[in-house]
N, C-alpha and C positions, 0 to 999 in steps of 0.2 A: 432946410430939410424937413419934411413935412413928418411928422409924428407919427408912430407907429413900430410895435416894437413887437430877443434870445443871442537815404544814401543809403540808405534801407537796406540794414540789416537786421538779422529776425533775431531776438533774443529769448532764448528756450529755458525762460523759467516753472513752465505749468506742463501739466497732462492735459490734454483733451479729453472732455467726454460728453458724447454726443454732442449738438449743436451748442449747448450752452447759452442758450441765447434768454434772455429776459428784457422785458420793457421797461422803462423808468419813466413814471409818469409826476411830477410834484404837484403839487396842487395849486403851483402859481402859473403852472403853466396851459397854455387856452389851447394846446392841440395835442394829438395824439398820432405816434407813429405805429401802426399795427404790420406785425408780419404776415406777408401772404404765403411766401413759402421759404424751404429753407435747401440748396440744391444738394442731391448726393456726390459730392464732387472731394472729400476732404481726404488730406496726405498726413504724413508724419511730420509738420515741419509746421513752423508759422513763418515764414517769409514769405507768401504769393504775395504779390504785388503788383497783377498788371490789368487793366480796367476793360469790361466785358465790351464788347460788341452788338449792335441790336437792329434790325432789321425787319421788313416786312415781306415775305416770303410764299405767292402763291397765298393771298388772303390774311395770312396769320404772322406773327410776330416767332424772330427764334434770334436765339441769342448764341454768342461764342464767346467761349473764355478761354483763358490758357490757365492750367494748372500745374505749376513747376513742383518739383522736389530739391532737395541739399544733393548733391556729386556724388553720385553711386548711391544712392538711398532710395531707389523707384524708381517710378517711370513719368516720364514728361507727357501732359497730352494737350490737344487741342480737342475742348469740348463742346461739340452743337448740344442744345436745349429748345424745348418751347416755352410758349411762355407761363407754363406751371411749375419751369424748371426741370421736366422731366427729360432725360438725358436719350439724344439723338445718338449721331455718327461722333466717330471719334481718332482724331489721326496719334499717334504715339512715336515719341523719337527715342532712338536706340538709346540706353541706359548710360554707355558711355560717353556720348552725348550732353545728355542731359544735364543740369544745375538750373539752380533757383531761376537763370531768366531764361530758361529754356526756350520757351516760345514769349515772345514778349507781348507787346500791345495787339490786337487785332485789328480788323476794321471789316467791316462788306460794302462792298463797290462794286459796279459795272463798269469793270476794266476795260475787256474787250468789246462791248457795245452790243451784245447782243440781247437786250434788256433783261438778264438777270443780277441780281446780286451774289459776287464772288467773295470768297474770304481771303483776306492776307494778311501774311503777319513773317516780321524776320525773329529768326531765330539765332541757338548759338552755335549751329551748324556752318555759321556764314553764311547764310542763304536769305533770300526773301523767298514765300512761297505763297502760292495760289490756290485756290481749292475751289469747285463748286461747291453752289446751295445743298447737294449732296454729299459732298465731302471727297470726291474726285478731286486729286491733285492734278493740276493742267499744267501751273508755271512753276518755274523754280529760275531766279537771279543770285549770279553768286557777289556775293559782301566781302570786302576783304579782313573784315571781324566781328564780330557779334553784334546780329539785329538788337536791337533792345525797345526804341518807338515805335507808333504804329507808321504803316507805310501811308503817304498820301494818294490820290489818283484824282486824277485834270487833265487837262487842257495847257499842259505848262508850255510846252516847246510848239514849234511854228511848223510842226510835222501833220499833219492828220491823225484828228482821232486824240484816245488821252495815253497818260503816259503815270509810268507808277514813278513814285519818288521815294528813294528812302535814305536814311543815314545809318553808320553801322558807330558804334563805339571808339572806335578809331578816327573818328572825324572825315570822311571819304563820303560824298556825296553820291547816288547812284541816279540816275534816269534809265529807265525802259522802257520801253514800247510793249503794247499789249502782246506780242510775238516772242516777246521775250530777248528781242536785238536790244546792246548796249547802248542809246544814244550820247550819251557821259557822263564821265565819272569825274571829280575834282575831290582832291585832299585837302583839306584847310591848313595851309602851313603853321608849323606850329600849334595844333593842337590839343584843347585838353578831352579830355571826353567829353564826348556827346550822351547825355542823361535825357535833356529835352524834348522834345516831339518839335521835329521845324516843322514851318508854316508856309504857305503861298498864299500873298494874296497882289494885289494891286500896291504895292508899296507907296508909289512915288506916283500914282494918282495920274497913270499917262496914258491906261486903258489898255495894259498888257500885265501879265501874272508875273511876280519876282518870286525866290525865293528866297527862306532867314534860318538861317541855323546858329544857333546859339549853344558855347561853351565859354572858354574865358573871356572871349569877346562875341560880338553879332554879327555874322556876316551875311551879305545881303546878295544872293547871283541874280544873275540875270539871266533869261530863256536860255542862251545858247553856252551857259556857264560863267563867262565872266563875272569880275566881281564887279559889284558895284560899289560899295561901302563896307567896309570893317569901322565897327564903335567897340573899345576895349570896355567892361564891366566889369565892376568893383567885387573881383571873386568869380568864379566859375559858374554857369546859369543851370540852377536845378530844375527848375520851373520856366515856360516861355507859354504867350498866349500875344492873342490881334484885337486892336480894335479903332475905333475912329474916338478919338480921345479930346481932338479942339476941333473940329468942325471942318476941316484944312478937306482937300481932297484926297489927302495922301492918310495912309493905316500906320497907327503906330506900332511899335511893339514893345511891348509889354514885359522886363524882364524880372525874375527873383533870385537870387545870388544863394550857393552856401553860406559866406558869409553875412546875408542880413538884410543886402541892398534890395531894394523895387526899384526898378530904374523903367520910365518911360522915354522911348527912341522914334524922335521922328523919321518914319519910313521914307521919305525921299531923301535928306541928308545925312542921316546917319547922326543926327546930333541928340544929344539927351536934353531931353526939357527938363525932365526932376530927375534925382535920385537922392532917395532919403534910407537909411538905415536904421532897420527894428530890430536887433538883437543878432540871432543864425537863424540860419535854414529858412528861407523866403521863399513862399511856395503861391504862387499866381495862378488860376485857371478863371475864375468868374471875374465880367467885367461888364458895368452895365449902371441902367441907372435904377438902380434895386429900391429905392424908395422914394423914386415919382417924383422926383424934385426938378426934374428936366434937365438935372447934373450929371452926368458918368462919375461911377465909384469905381476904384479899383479895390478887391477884396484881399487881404493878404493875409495867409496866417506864415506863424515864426515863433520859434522857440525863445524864451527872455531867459535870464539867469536871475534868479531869485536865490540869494544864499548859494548853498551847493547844490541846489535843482534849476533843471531847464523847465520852466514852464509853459505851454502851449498858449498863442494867443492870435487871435482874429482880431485885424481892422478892415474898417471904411476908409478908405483914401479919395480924397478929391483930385480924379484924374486927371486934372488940368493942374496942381499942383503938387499934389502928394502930401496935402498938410490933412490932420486926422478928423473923422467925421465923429467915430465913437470907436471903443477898443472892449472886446469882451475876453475874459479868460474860459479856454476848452477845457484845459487838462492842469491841474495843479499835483500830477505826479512828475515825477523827473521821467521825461522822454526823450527817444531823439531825432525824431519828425516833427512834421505838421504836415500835411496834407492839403492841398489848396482845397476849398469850398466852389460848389457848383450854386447856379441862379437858374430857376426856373419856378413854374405857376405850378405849384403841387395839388392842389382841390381844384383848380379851376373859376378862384373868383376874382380873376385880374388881377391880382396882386402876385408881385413874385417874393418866394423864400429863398434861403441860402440854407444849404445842406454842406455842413463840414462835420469830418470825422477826427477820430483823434486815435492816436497807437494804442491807446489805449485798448480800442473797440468800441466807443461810443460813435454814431451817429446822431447829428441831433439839428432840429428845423430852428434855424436861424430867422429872428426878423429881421431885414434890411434896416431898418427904420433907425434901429437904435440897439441891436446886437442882442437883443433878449433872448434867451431859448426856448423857441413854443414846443416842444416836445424832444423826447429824447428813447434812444434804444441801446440797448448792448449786449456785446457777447463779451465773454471772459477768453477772447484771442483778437493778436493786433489788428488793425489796418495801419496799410503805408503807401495807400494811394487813394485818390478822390474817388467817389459815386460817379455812378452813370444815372441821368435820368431820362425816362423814357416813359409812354405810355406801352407799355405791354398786352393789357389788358383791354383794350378798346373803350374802354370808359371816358376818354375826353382827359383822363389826371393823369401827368405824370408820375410811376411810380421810381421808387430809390431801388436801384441796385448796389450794394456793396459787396465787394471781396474782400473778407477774410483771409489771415496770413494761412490759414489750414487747408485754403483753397478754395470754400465753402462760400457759394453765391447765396446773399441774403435779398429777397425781394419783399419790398417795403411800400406802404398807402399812408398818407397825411393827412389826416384830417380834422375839423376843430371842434369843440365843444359848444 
């Protein structure tokens, strides 16, 4: 390894006021996180938890967020922005309706092919819903319980044209067609909830799309529904991500358990190559080979128990095994997340960082290399879901988005000393 180095519920113990937000810079540390803006979007709760959406739209960048509230305590919305944060169209769901996942994960896609980008996102209406770049509602899919991931949209089935995908809480599988016709629906017998965001991709390496939905086990459909594999995991999967992990033609998947396990799954047989166990809450989203070694890492964070505290902690996994590259502590107050870390080139000089947050309200730029933390940010309100990164601003750099439990989109620049 080449050298070079840093179930989410919302717990209402503070007041808000105003953004809260301050920098933490030490002085051992060689970069600096700077806010660029801070969005008007904040509620009475600390529980948001669902990660923005970002887009290039008619020349310019615009983002969407969901903004939930606690059950009978306001109003749920879905909110367009640009990219100064300053606040667009906005769709609102009826009060009785509404709670903390109100509207869940977003995404923008060009569902129906007419080259623009749509919005969708399932809600706890039971519904999946569509929206133009304007904020016109086109589609509405009904779920038979609460959307909670984002939807996916492809090329999945052997029909013309793409099809949205989604899963609802209740483990029930949906495909539609940009028309809004059912093409089907499967239930995963026996299961537990779906927390996850499933994935399509080429699993088994035969030159056609599968699908994997992950709860107490992996299950793996095929285009026209059936199943193809079920792998049982050690606990229910809070966390699920894809990648090409031994060189095979086939995508592995990548799972993190409540209680603790990383388990990588080979996508053509369903079989686990590793799984190894770091404490609870195993939270996977970056996968890559984050420090130039020509190796794939898989990045995990997970809660350890230290005395009577949960402490927050990131590792490097050798994704061909799962044995430990280097291990850094986030958070040494008692939490009860971890947030999985993103990988992406933050300044733009070929090098990739890793950006993990902590319930805390810290964000902070991670070196791949050896877990150091070149810089750091925070507000005095939680996060309980990973950053978006994006270049928003047309500068060539990705910058960090984070959501705040208060609702409050923070946009963030990396840069080094």
């Amino acid at each position: 390894m080449r050298t070079r180095t840093v179930a989410v519920v919302a717990v209402l113990l503070f007041s808000l006021v105003g953004a809260g937000a301050y920098a933490v810079m030490q002085p051992n540390q060689r970069g600096q996180l700077t806010e660029k803006w801070v969005s008007d979007t904040s509620r009475n709760t600390v529980g948001n938890h669902h990660v923005p959406a970002v887009a290039e739209i008619d020349g310019s960048k615009r983002i969407v967020v969901s903004v939930n509230v606690e059950q009978n305590d306001g109003t749920c919305s879905l909110v367009e922005m640009d990219a100064n944060g300053t606040k667009g169209w906005q769709e609102e769901m009826p009060t009785e309706n509404c709670n903390i996942h109100g509207y869940g994960d977003p995404i923008f896609a060009d569902y129906d092919g007419d080259g623009t980008q749509d919005v969708l996102v399932a809600t706890t209406e039971d519904k999946v819903l569509g929206f133009t770049s304007a904020g016109k509602q086109e589609f509405a899919g009904n779920l038979s319980w609460w959307g909670y991931t984002k939807p996916i949209v492809t090329d999945f089935t052997t029909d013309p044209g793409k099809e949205i995908v989604v899963t609802d809480l209740n483990g029930t599988v949906f495909v539609y067609s940009a028309d809004g016709s059912l093409v089907w629906r499967k239930h995963i017998e026996n299961s537990a909830t779906v927390v996850a965001a499933p994935a399509v991709a080429d699993f088994d390496g035969d030159g056609a799309p599968e699908l994997a939905v992950g709860e107490k086990k992996v299950t793996v459909f095929e285009r026209d529904g059936s199943v193809k594999w079920q792998t049982g995991t050690a606990g229910s999967v809070n966390w699920m991500t894809t990648a090409q992990t031994d060189g095979d033609p086939a995508v592995e998947i990548v799972a993190g358990t409540f209680d603790g396990h990383v388990t990588v799954i080979d996508g053509k047989t369903g079989d686990k190559q590793w799984s190894k166990s770091f404490g609870r809450m195993a939270a996977v989203k970056a996968v890559g080979d984050g420090d130039g070694d020509g190796q794939v890492e898989v990045y995990a964070s997970t809660l350890q128990e230290e005395g009577d505290t949960d402490i927050g902690k990131l590792r490097a996994l050798d994704a061909s095994d799962g044995s430990v590259e280097w291990t850094t502590t986030l958070s040494t107050e008692d939490v009860q997340t971890m947030p999985p870390s993103m990988l992406g080139d933050l300044n733009g000089d070929g090098n990739k960082e890793l950006v993990a947050v902590t319930e805390t309200g810290s964000v902070s730029v991670i070196n791949p290399d050896n877990g150091a933390v070149l810089a750091s940010y925070e507000r005095n309100v939680p996060i309980w879901t990973h950053v978006k990164l994006a270049d928003i601003d047309g500068d060539g750099n990705q910058e960090i988005l984070a959501v705040y439990g208060d609702g409050r989109v923070v946009a963030m620049g990396y840069s080094e000393k």
